[in-house]
C-alpha positions as CSV (number, residue, x, y, z in Angstrom):
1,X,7.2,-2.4,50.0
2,X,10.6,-4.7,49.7
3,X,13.8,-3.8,49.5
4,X,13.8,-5.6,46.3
5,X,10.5,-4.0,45.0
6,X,11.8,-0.7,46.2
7,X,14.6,-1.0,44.0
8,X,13.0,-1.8,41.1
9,X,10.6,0.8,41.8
10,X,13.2,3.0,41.9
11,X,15.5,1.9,38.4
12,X,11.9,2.0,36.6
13,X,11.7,5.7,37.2
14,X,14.7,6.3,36.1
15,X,14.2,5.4,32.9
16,X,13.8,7.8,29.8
17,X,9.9,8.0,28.7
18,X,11.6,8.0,25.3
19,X,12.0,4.0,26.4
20,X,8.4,3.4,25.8
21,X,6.2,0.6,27.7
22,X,6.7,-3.1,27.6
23,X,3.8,-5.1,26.4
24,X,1.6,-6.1,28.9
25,X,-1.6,-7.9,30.1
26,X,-4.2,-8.4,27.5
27,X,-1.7,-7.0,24.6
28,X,0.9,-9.5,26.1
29,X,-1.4,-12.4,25.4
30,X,-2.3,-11.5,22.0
31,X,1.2,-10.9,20.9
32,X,1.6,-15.0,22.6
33,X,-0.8,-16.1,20.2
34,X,0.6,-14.5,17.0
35,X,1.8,-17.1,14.1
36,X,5.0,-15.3,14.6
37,X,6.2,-16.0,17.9
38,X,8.5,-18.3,19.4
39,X,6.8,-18.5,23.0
40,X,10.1,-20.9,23.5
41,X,12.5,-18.0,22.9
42,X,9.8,-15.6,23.6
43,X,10.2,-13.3,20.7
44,X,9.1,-12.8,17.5
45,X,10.6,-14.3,14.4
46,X,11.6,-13.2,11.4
47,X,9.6,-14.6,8.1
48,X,13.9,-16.0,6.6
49,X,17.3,-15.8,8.0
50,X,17.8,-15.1,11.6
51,X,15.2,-14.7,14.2
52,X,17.0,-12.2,16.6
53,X,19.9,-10.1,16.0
54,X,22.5,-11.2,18.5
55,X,24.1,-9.1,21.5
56,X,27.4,-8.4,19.7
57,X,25.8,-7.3,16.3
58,X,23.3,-4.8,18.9
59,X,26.8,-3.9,20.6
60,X,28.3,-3.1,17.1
61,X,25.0,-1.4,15.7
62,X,24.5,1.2,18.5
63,X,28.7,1.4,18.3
64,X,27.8,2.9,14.4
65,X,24.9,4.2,15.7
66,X,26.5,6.8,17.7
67,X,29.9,7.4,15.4
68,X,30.6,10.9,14.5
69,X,28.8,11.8,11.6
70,X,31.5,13.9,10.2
71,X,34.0,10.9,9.3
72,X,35.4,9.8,6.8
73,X,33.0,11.7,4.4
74,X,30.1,10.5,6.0
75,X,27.9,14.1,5.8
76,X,27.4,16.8,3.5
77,X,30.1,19.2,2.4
78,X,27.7,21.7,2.4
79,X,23.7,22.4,2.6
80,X,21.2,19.9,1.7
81,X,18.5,21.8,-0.2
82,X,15.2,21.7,1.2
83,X,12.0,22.1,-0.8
84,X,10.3,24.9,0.9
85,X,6.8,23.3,1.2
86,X,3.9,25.6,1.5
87,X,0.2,24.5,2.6
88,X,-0.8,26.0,-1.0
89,X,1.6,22.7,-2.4
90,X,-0.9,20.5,-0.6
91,X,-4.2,22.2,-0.6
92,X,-4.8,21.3,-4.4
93,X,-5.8,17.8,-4.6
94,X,-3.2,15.8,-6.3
95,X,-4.4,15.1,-10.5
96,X,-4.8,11.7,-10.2
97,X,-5.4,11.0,-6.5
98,X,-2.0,10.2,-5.6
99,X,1.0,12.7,-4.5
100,X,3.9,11.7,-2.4
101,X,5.7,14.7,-0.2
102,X,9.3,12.9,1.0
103,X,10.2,14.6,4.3
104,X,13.4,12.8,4.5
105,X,14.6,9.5,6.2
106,X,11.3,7.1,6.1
107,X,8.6,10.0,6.6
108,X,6.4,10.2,3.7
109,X,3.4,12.0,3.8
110,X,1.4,10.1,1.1
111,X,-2.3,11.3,-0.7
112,X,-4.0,8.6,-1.8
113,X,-8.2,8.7,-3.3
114,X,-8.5,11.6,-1.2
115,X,-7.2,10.5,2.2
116,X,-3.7,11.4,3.6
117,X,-1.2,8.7,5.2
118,X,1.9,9.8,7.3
119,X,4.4,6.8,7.5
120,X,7.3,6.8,10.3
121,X,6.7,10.4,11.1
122,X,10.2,11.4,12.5
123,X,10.2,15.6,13.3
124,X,12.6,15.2,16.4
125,X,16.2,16.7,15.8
126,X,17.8,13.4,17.1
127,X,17.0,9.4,16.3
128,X,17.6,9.2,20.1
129,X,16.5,8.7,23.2
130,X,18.6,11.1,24.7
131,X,18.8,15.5,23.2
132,X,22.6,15.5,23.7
133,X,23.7,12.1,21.5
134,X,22.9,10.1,18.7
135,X,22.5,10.6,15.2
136,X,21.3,13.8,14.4
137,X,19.8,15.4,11.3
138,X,21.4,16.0,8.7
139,X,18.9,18.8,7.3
140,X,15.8,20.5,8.9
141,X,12.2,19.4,8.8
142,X,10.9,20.6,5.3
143,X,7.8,22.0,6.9
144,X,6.5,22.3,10.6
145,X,4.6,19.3,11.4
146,X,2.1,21.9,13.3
147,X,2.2,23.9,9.5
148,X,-0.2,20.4,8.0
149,X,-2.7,21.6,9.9
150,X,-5.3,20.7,13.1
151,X,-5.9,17.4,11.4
152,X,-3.0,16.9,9.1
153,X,-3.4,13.2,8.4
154,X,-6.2,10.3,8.7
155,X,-3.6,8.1,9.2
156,X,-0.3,7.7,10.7
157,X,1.1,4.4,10.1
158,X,4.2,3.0,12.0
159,X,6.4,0.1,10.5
160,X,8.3,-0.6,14.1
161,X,9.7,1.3,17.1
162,X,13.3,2.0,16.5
163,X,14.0,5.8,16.9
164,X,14.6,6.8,13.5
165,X,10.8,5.5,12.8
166,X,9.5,6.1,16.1
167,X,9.5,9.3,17.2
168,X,8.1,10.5,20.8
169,X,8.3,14.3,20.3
170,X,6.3,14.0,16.5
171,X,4.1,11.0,18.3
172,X,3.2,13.6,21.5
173,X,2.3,16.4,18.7
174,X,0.0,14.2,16.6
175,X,-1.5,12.5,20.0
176,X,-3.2,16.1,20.5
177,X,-5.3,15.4,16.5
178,X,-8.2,12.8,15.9
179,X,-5.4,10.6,13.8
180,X,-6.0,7.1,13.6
181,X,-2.3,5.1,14.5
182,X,-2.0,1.9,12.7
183,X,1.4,0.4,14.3
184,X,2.3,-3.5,14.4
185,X,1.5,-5.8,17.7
186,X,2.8,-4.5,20.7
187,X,3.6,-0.9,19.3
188,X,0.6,0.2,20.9
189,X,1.6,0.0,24.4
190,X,4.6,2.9,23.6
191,X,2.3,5.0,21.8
192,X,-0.3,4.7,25.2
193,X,2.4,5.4,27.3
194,X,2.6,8.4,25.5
195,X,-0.4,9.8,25.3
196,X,-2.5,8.5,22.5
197,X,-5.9,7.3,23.4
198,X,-5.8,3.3,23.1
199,X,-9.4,3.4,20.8
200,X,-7.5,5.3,18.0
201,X,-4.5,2.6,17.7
202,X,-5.2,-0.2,15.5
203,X,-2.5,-2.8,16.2
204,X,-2.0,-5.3,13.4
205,X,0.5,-9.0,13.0
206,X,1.0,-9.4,9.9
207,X,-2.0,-10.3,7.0
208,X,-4.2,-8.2,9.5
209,X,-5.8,-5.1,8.1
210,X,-8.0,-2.3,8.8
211,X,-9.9,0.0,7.3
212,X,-9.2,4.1,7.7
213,X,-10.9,7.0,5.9
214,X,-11.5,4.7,2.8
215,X,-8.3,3.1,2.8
216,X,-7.0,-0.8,3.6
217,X,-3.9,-0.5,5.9
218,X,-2.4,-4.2,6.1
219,X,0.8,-5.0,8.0
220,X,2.7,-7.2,5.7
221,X,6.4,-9.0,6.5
222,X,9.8,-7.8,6.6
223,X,13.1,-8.9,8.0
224,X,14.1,-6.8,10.9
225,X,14.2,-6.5,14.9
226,X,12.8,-4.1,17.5
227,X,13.3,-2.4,20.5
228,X,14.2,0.6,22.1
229,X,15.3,0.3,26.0
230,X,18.7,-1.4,26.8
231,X,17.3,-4.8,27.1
232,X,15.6,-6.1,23.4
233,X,12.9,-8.1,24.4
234,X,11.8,-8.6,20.8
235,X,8.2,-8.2,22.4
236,X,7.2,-5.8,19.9
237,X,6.2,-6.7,15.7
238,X,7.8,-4.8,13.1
239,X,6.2,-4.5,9.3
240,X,5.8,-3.3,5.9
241,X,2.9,-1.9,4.7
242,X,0.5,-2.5,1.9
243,X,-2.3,0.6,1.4
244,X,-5.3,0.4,-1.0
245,X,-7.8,2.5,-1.8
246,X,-10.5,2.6,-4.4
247,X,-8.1,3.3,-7.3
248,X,-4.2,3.0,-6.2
249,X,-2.3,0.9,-4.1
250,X,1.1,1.6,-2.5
251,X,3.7,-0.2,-0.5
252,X,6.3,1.1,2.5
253,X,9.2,-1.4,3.3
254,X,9.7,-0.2,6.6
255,X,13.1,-1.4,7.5
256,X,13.9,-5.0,6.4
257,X,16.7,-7.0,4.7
258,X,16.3,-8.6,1.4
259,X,13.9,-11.8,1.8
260,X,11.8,-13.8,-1.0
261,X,8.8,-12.9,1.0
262,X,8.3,-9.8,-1.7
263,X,7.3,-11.5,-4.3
264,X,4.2,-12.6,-1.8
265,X,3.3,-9.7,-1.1
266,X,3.1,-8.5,-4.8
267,X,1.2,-11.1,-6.0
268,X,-1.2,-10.6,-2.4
269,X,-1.7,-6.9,-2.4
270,X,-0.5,-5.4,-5.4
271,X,0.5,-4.0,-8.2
272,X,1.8,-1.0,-6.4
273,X,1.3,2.5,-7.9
274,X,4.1,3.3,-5.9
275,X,6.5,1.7,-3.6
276,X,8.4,3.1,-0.6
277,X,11.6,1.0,-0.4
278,X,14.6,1.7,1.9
279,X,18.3,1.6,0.4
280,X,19.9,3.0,3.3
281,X,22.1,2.3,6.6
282,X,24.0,-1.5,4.9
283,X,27.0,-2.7,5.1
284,X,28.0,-4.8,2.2
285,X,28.4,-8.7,2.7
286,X,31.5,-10.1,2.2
287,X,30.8,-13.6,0.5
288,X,32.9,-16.5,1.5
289,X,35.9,-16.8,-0.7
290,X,36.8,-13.1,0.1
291,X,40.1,-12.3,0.3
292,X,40.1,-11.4,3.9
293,X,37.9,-14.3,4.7
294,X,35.6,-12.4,7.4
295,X,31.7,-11.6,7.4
296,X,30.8,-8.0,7.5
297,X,30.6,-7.0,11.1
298,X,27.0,-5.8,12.6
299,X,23.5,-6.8,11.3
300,X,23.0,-5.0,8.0
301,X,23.2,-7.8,6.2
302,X,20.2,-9.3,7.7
303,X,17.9,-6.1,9.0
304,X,18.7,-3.6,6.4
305,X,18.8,-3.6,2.1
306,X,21.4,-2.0,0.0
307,X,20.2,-0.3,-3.2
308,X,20.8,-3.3,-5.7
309,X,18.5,-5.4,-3.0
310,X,16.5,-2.7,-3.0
311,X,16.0,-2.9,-6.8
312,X,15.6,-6.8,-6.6
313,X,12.9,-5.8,-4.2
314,X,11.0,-3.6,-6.1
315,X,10.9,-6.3,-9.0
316,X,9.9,-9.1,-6.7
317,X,7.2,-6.6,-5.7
318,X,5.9,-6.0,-9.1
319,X,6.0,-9.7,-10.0
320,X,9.5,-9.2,-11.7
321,X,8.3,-6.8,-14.4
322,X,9.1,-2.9,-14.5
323,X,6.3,-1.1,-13.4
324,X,5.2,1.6,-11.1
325,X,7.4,4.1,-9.7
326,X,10.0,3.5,-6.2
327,X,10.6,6.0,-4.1
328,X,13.9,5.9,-2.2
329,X,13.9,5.8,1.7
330,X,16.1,5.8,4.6
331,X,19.2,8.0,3.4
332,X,20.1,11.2,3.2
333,X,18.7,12.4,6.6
334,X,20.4,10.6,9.6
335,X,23.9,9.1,9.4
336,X,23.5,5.7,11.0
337,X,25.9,3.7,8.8
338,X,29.6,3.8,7.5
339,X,28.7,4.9,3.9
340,X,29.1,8.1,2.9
341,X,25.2,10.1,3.3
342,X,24.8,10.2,-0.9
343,X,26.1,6.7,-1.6
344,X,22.6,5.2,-1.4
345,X,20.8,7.2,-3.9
346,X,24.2,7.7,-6.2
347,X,23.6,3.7,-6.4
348,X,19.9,3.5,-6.9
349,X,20.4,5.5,-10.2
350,X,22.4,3.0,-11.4
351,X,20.3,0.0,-10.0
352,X,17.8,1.5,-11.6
353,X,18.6,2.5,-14.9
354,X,20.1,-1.1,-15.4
355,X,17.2,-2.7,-14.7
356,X,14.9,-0.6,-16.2
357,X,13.0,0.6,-13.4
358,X,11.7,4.1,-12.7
359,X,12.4,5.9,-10.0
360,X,11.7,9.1,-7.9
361,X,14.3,11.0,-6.4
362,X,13.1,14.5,-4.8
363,X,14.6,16.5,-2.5
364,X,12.9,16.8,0.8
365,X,10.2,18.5,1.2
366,X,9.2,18.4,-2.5
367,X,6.0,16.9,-3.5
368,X,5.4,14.6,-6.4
369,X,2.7,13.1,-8.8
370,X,3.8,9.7,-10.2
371,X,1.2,11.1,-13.3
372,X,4.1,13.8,-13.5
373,X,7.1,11.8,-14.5
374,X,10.5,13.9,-14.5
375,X,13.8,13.3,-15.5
376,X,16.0,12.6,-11.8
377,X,18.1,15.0,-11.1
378,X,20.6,14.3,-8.7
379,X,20.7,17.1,-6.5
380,X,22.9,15.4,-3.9
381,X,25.9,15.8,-6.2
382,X,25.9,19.9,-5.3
383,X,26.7,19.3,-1.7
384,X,29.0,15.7,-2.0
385,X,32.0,15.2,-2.9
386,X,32.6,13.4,-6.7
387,X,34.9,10.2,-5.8
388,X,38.3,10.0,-7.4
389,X,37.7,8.1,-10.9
390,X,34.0,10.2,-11.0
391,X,30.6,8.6,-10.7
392,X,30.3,6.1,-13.2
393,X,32.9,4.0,-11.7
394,X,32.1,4.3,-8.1
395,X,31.0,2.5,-5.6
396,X,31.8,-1.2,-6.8
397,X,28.7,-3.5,-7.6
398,X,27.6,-6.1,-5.5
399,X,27.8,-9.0,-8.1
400,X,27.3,-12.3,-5.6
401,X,24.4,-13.0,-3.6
402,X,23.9,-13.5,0.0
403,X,24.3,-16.9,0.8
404,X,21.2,-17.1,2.8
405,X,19.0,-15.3,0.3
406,X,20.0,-17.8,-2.4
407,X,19.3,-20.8,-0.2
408,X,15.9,-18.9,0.1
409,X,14.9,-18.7,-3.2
C-alpha cells in the first residue's frame, strides 16, 4: 500500500459511522441516470430556485445548527407535556382506517387501511453525529420505540438523510424487524452501511413508487439539499411523499422550501386525507426594498417553509380549496433555528384560521383520528412565554412574496 492510499485508509477510519456511505458502484450509476441530475455539476437539482446550497449558507446553517438552545427564548420555560402513549392507544384499529400518532419533530407514526407507516423516525437524543453536541431534544420520546412492538411498522419511509430525519441509533433498532425502508436514491447505501439488509430497501427518484403491505409509497419533489459528512456531495435524493391505500391517501413534506411543484403533486396523487407539512426551522426573507437592504443570511429561504408557506402549501396541495386536515411538523422538538421553539405552531393557528383550513395540533405522543375533529388547543402556551402586546399581535405577517416563488408561478 502507498503512502498516499495509506493515508486515506487511515482518514476513512476515522470517520463517524454516523457519516454514512457514499454512493457507490451500481447505486452510483443509477443515481447518474436520474432526470434529476446535473452529471456536469454532479449533483442533484432541485425541481425551482437553486440547485445547491452554497458553502457559506452550509457554514451559516451548521453555525445555527449548533447555537445554544437556551438563547434568546429559543426553548421552553418549562416542561413540554408528553402524551403518555400506551400500546392499548394503538392496539384498537383506528374508526375509519386512519390515526396519526405525532412523536415530535418529523416522526409520525401514521395507520392507514390497516398498515402502519413510520416517517423520519428520529429516537436519538441528539440530531447529531456526535453524543456531546448538536441540537438536542427538547422533550423525551413519547413512547420507547422497542414499546411498538417486534414488528412495529410495515413501513418506514425516509424523506432525506439529514440528522434530524435520519437517525442511526432508531435506523440500527428497526434494522433488527422485517420493516420494509422506502428512502430516496442513494439513501440506501447509509442505511446498508448500517445494517439493513439491501432486499428490504426500496430506493425511489422521484414519480417512482412501490407497493408495501397494501399501500403506494411514491417519492414526490421538494426543494431541499442533502448530506451528512463534512464534504456535501449532493449524491444523495431528498423527497416528499405521497401514500395511498385502498381508501385514504396522505402526504409528508419532508423538508422543502415553498415551490409551485405542490400543486402537481395534488392534482397527481391526491386529494390528501391528511397532510404532513413542515412549518419549522425558517428564517424570514427580507424582500428588496427593506430598510436594511440585506437578504436573510443562511438557506431557509430556499430549503425550509415558514408557516404561512406552509399554509399556501397545503392549498396548492388540495387544488386551492380547503379540505382535509394538516398536521404540523418540524417544530417543537429540536432547536435548529433563531425562532423561538412555539413560534411555528403560534403562527399556523393564525395561517390557518385565516384561510380557512383545518388543522391538527397534538402534543406529542397523542394519537389522532381526522374522523374525530377537536377544537386546537394550544398547549404550547403553558410552557412559553406570551410576547409583550400578547398573541394576536405577534409575530408580524409575512405580506410579500419571495421573489423567486413569484417568478415561479
Amino acid at each position: 500500500m502507498t503512502a498516499a492510499r495509506s493515508l486515506s485508509h487511515g482518514l476513512r477510519s476515522l470517520r463517524p459511522v454516523a457519516f454514512g456511505a457514499d454512493p457507490s458502484g451500481a447505486r452510483m450509476n443509477r443515481i447518474r441516470r436520474s432526470p434529476n441530475f446535473d452529471t456536469a455539476s454532479g449533483t442533484f437539482r432541485n425541481p425551482a430556485g437553486p440547485d445547491a446550497v452554497s458553502a457559506v449558507s452550509r457554514l451559516e446553517f451548521a453555525k445555527n445548527f449548533f447555537r445554544k438552545e437556551a438563547r434568546a427564548g429559543r426553548a421552553p420555560s418549562g416542561v413540554i407535556p408528553v402524551y403518555p402513549t400506551t400500546i392499548a392507544d394503538l392496539v384498537q384499529p383506528p374508526d375509519d382506517g386512519l390515526r396519526f400518532t405525532w412523536m415530535g419533530h418529523s416522526s409520525v407514526l401514521t395507520e392507514i387501511d390497516g398498515a402502519r407507516v413510520l416517517f423520519d423516525p428520529v429516537w436519538g437524543e441528539r440530531c447529531s453525529p456526535f453524543s456531546f453536541a448538536g441540537p438536542k431534544r427538547l422533550h423525551p420520546a413519547p413512547v420507547p420505540l422497542a414499546a411498538l412492538g417486534p414488528e412495529p411498522v410495515d413501513a418506514v419511509v425516509i424523506s432525506h438523510d439529514h440528522y434530524d430525519h435520519l437517525d442511526l441509533p432508531t435506523i440500527k433498532a428497526l434494522a433488527r424487524t422485517g420493516t420494509v425502508f422506502a428512502v430516496p436514491l442513494g439513501v440506501g447505501a447509509h442505511l446498508e452501511h448500517w445494517g439493513v439488509p439491501a432486499d428490504r430497501v426500496r430506493e425511489l427518484d422521484w414519480h417512482e413508487s412501490t407497493e408495501v403491505a397494501g399501500l403506494t409509497l411514491t417519492a414526490t419533489p421538494a426543494r431541499h439539499f442533502c448530506g451528512r459528512g463534512l464534504r456535501n456531495q449532493q449524491h444523495t435524493l431528498w423527497a416528499s411523499w405521497s401514500v395511498a391505500g385502498p381508501e385514504h391517501r396522505v402526504y409528508h413534506s419532508g423538508d422543502t422550501g415553498y415551490f409551485p411543484g405542490f400543486q402537481e403533486i395534488g392534482a397527481t396523487y391526491g386529494p390528501f386525507d391528511v397532510t404532513m407539512v413542515q412549518i419549522g426551522a425558517y428564517s424570514e426573507f427580507v424582500p428588496a426594498g427593506s430598510p436594511d437592504g440585506k437578504p436573510d443570511p443562511g438557506p431557509w429561504p430556499d430549503i425550509h417553509m415558514t408557516p404561512d408557506e406552509g399554509i399556501r402549501a397545503q392549498l396548492d396541495l388540495q387544488g386551492g380549496q380547503p379540505g382535509g386536515v394538516m398536521l404540523p411538523i418540524h417544530w417543537g422538538t429540536f432547536n435548529l433555528a433563531g425562532h423561538p421553539w412555539h413560534e411555528p405552531a403560534e403562527r399556523i393557528m393564525l395561517a390557518a384560521r385565516e384561510a380557512g383550513q383545518t388543522i391538527a395540533a397534538p402534543r406529542p405522543g397523542e394519537p389522532f383520528e381526522p374522523s374525530h375533529p377537536s377544537s386546537v388547543y394550544p398547549w404550547w402556551r403553558d410552557v412559553a412565554p406570551v410576547p409583550a402586546g400578547g398573541w394576536p399581535s405577534w409575530p408580524a405577517r409575512q405580506t410579500s412574496p419571495r421573489p423567486d416563488v413569484a417568478a415561479d408561478r
